[in-house]
N, C-alpha and C positions, 0 to 999 in steps of 0.2 A: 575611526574606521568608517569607510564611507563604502555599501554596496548597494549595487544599483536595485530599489525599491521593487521596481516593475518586473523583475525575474524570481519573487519570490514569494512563494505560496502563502495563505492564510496566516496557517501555524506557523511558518517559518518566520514571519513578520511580527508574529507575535513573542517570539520566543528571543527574536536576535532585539527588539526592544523590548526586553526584559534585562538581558544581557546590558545593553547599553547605558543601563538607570544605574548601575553602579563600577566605579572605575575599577577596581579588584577585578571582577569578571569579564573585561574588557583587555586586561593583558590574561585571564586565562584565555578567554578565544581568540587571541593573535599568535598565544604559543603553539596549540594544540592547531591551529588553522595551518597555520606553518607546518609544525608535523605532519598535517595529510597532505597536505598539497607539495610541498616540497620532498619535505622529507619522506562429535557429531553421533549424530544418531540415523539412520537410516534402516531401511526396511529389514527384517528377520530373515531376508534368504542371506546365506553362508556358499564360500568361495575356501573350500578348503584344501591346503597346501600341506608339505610333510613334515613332519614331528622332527622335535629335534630332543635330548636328552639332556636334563641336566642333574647334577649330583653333588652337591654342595657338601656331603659329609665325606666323598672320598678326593680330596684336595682338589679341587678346581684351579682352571690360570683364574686369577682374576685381573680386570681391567682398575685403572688408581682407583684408589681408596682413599674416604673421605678422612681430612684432618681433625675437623672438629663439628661439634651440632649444627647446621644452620641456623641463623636468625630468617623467621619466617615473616614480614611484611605487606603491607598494602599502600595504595599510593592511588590518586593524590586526594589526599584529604582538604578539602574547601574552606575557609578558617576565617572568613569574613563576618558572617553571622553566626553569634556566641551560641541562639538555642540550637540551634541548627548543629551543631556540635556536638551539642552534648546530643541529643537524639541520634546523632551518628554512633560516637562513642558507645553509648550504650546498644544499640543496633549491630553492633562490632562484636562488641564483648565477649558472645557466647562461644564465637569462632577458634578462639585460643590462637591467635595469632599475637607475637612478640613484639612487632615492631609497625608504625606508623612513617607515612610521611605526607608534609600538607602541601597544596599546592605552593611554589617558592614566591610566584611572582607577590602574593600577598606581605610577604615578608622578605622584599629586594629593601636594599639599602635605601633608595630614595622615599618607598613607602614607611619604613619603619624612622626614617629622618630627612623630616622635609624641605630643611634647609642646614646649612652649616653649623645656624647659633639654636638650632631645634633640637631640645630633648629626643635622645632615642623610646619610637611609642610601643612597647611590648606587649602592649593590648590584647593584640589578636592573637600573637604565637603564645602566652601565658596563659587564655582560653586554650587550645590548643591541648600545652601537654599538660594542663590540671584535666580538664577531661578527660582526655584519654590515658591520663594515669593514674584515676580513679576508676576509671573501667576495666584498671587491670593490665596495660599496653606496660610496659617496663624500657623498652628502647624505642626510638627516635632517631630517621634522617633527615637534616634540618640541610637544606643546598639553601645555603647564602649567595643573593645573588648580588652582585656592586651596581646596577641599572639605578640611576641617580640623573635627575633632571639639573641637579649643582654639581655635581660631585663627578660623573663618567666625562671621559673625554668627548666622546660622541655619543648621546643616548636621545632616542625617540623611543615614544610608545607602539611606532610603528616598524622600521627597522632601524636598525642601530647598525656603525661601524665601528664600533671602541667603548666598551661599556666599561674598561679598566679606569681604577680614581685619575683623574686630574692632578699632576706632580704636587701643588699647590694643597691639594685635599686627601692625599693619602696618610697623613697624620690619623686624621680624621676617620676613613675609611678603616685604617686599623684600632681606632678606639672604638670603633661598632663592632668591629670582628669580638675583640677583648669584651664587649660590654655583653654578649650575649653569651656568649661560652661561658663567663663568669657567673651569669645570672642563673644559669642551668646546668651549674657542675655540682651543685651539693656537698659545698665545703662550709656551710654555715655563713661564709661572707657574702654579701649583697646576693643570695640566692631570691625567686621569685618566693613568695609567702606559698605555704603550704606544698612545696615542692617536695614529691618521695623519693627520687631518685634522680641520678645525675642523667643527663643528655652527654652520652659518648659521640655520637657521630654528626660529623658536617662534610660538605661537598663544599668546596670555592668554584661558584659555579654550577649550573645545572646540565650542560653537556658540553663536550671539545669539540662542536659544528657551525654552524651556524647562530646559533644562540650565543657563543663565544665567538664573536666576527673579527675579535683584534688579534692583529699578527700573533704570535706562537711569545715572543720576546716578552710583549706586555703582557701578557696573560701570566707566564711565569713571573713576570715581576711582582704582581699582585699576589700569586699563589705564596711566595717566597713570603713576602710581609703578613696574608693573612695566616699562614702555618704560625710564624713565629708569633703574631699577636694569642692565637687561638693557644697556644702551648705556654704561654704567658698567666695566660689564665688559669688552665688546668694541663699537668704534666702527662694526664690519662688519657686525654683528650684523641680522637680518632680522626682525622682530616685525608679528605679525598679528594684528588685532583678532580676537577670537572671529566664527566665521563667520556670516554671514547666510542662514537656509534662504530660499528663497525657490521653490521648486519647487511648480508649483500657479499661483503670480502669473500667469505668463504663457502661459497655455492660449487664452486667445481675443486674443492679440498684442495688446493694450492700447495707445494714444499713448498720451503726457508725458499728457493732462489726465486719465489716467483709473487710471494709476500706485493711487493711491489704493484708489480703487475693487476694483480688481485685489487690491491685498496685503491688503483686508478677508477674503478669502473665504479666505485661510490656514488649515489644518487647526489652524497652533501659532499662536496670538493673544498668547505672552506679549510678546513684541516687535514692534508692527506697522511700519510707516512710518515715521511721527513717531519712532518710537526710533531705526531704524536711521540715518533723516537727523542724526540727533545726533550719533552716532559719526561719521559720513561728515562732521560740520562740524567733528572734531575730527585731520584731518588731518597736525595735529603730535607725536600718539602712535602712531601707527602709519605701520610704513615699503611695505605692501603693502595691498591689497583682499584680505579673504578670504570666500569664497563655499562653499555645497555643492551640489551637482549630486544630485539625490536621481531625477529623471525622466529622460528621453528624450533623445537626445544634443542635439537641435536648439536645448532649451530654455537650452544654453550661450551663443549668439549672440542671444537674446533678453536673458538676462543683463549681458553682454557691452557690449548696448547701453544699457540702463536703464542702470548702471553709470557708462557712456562720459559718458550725459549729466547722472547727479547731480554727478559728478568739472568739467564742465564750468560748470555751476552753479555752482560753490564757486571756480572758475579753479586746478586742478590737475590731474596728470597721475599716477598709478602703476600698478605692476601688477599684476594679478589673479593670486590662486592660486587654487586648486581643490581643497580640502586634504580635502573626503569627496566622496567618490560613490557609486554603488548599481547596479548592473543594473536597467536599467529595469526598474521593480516590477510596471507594468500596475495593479496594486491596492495603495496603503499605507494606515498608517494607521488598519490597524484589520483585521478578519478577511473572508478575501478565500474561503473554502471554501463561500460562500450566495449569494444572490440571490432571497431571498424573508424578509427580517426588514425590519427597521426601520431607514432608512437610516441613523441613527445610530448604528447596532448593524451596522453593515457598514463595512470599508473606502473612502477613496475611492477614485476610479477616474483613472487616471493616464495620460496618452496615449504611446501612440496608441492607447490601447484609449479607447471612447464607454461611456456607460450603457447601450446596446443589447447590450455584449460582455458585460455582468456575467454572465450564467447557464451563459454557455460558461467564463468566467474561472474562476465555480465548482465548473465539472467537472473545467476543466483542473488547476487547486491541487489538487481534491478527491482527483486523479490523483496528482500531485507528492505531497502528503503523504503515502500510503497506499504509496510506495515505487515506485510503477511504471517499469519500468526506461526503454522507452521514450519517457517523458512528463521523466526526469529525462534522459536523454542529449540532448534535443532543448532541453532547457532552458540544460542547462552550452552547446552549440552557440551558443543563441542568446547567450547571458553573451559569449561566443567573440566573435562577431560585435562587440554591442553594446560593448566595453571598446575595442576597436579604435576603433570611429566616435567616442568621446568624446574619444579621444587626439588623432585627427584633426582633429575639428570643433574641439575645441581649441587645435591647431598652427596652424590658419587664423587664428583670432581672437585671438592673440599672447598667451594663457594663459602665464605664466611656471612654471607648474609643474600636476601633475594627479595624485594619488590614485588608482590603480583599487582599485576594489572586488568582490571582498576576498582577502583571501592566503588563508585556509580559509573553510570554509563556516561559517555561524552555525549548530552542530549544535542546540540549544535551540529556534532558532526554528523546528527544522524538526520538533520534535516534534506530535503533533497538535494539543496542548493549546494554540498558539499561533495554529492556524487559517491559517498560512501568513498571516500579518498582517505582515510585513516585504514580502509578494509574492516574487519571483524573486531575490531579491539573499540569501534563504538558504541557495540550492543553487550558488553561483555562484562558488566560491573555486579559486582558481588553482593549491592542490596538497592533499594530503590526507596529512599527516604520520604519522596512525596505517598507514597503509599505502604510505607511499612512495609515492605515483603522482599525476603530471602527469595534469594537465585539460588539453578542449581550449584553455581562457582562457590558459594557460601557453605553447602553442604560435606559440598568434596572437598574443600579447602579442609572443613572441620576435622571430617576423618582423616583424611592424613596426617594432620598433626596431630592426631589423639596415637595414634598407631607409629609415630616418631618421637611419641614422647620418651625421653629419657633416654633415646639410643646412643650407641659407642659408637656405630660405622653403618654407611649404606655405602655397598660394594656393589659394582655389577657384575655378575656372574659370564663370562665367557663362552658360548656355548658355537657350534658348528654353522648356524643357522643368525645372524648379526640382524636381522629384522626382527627376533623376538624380544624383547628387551626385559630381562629377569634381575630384581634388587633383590640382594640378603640385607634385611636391617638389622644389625646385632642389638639387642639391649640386654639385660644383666638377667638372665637366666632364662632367656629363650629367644629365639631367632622367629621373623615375617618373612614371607616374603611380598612383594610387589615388581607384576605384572600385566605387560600388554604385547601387541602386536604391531609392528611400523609396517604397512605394506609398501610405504614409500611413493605412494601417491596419492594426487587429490583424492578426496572423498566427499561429495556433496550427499546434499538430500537426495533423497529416493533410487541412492547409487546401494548395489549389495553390498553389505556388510563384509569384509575380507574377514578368513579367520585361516587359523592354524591350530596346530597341536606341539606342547611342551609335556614333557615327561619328568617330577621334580621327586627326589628324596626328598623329605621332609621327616623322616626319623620318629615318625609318629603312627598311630595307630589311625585315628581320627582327624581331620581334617574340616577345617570350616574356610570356606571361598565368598567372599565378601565383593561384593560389585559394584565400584565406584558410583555414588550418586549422580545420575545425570539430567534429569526429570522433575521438567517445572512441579512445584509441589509435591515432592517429595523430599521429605526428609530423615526417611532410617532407610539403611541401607536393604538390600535383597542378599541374603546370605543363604549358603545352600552345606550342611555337613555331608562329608563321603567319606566313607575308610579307603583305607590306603593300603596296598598290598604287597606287605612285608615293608613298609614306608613310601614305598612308589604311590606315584597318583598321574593321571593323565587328565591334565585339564586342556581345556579349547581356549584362544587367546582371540581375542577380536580388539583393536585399538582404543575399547575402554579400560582400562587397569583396573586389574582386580586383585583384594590383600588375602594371602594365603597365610593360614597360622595353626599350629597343632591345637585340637582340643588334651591332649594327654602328655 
């Protein structure tokens, strides 16, 4: 990777030659480089709007209801240095989150086997899940990716046109597939030493964009041989097509006839429609849907449904993962620190931000990049907030598993020289390992899943008013709720807080109102008790969620 020395500041010289001393980290900053270029908290005055009602114990419509728990994850885990791991792992641990996944390109086919007559080296991913299955993590998504300097038909460390095996090496290519799934299925045969539990899930492939550059044909060929090797191994086994971005499609809510239309306007064209319906006809190699959530929470249930209805076209039924996400970026795709170049020479703009926000989005990044303390604490806040709402809107729409993003921050992309071209998802990582310290994403992550633990169903409750967003979490002998407010537009720093008013039966006497962590160093929540009048309560909603639960 060669860029040009003289346009890059101090620290940025110092950080992208750090980056360069080892090769592992050199395909994560060409992926994640790729990603940006290609591919909150504000002041205490209140904007308050009308009440709406809701009353969850005299039958409500409700919106779908979730099938099963979510598996709740993080991504991407860095797997190259062993202490470093473990430091993470345990840095993790307290969070009660279920599932891992490490960065892939460490663990692509040509790195894990370096030539044809080369032992496969499990080194790095055996660190990996003996860590973090010591710390407590119990699942694992492991994207296998085939980028092989012997072995793909076209493979650069730079860009690739065919990273599918070579006719001649697909033997081979599927006795890696086999040799892994076998080592991490926990059948007592050729398992790693000391392994607790099996490794259910893998991705062929890390997304169906760019990063899979070969025609639609080879890519199924390969998915085809590595499903069967992987089921070879273990019959349990969970295999997921590389994922479909699709964030962007669904900004002006599109019908069925216009589906089309919609995924033209993709920022990554290597894949449009027509390909993905291929893979979606090919139903017999893959045991799950796998998707990436790159935008806005809401834009999961738009998903969700396109989804619901290609699956229904074909006459089959499975379930959806969610294997990347992002902090709503507001701007990807390209450099977000302008508002007066060539739109092609800008990021797009991602909702809820409009083209109208671009020049404030510009100040805001211009802010973010350049360090500013309070423009980065309001940002991890809003990270805070938004990883929460994906989890949730999620949980509703019976998501079998979710990604947050990200376990650290993308420090690279936050140098200048990238323009804050990833948008908000580079300041947005849930701990900071060179210095030991919890983000607010860390904390709110925690409480949610302390307060989903063991639940039946997170349902969204119906109500007149479709900006307020109200969850019922059923678990085994009493009901949550969780709640906020969508005003459905940007909201930067030092912009008024919007609020509203909900009205909830909660069937209880007593009530306690719990308010999402959002605030660097803070870690127990602000919790406020109120009686309720004859079970009614009238709370205020403002876009941070808040958990509402009977004390009686």
């Amino acid at each position: 990777v060669e860029l040009p020395e003289a346009t890059l500041q101090p620290e940025e010289h110092s950080m992208l030659k750090k980056l360069m001393k080892r090769k592992t980290s050199v395909h994560g900053l060409i992926a994640f480089l790729v990603l940006s270029l290609a591919c909150g908290r504000a002041t205490t005055t209140t904007v308050p709007t009308v009440s709406s009602i809701a009353s969850p114990t005299s039958a409500p419509t409700f919106i779908p209801q979730s099938r099963s728990p979510i598996l709740i994850g993080t991504e991407y885990i860095l797997i190259e240095n062993a202490n470093r791991v473990r430091t993470l792992a345990e840095l993790l641990a307290p969070i009660g989150l279920q599932m891992a996944k490490p960065l892939p390109e460490t663990i692509a086919w040509g790195n894990m086997q370096t030539s044809p007559d080369a032992p496969i080296d499990f080194g790095r991913l055996d660190i990996f899940v003996k860590e973090f299955q010591e710390a407590g993590f119990r699942e694992f998504l492991i994207a296998l990716k085939s980028g092989s300097s012997w072995g793909s038909k076209d493979f650069s460390t730079i860009i690739s046109s065919n990273l599918t095996p070579k006719p001649e090496h697909m033997a081979a290519y599927e006795q890696w597939i086999y040799s892994v799934v076998e080592r991490y299925d926990a059948d007592g045969l050729e398992d790693m030493p000391g392994l607790l539990f099996p490794v259910r899930y893998y991705e062929i492939g890390a997304e169906f964009s760019s990063y899979e550059p070969e025609p639609a044909a080879d890519y199924l060929e390969m998915l085809e041989h590595a499903y069967a090797a992987a089921h070879r191994a273990n019959e349990q086994v969970i295999v997921a097509h590389a994922a479909f971005l699709t964030t962007l499609a669904f900004v002006d809510n599109p019908g069925v006839s216009e589906y089309e239309t919609a995924f033209a306007g993709l920022p990554d064209q290597t894949h449009g429609l027509a390909d993905i319906r291929q893979v979606l006809d090919r139903q017999d190699i893959f045991d799950v849907i796998n998707v990436h959530s790159l935008g806005e929470p809401y834009e999961i249930e738009a998903i969700v449904a396109w989804l619901d209805y290609e699956m229904a076209q074909r006459g089959y039924q499975k379930g959806i993962i969610i294997s990347d996400t992002a902090t709503t970026p507001f701007i990807g795709f390209g450099p977000a620190i302008a508002c007066d170049r060539d739109p092609s020479s800008m990021g797009r703009i991602i909702p809820p931000a409009v083209e109208a926000d671009r020049c404030r989005l510009a100040d805001y990044f211009s802010k973010l990049v350049a360090g500013d303390e309070n423009t980065l604490r309001w940002t991890q806040a809003f990270a805070a907030e938004d990883a929460v709402k994906k989890v949730v809107v999620s949980a509703d729409q019976g998501i079998v598993l979710i990604n947050t993003a990200f376990t650290e921050d993308l420090s690279w992309l936050k140098l200048p020289l990238f323009q804050a071209g990833a948008g908000t998802s580079a300041w947005a990582g849930l701990v900071s390992v060179e210095d030991r310290e919890y983000r607010a994403s860390f904390y709110a992550l925690q409480r949610l899943i302390d307060h989903l633990n063991g639940y039946e169903s997170v349902t969204r409750l119906a109500l007149d008013d479709n900006s307020i967003r109200l969850y019922e979490v059923a678990q085994p002998g009493q009901r949550i709720w969780i709640a906020w407010y969508d005003p459905g537009r940007l909201i930067l720093p030092g912009d008024p807080v919007p609020e509203t008013i909900v009205q909830l039966d909660v069937g209880a006497s007593i009530i306690t109102v719990e308010t999402l962590i959002t605030q660097f160093g803070q870690s127990t929540p602000n919790r406020t008790v109120l009686p309720t009048d004859g079970g009614l309560v009238t709370l205020p909603l403002t876009p941070t969620p808040i958990f509402i639960y009977g004390d009686d």
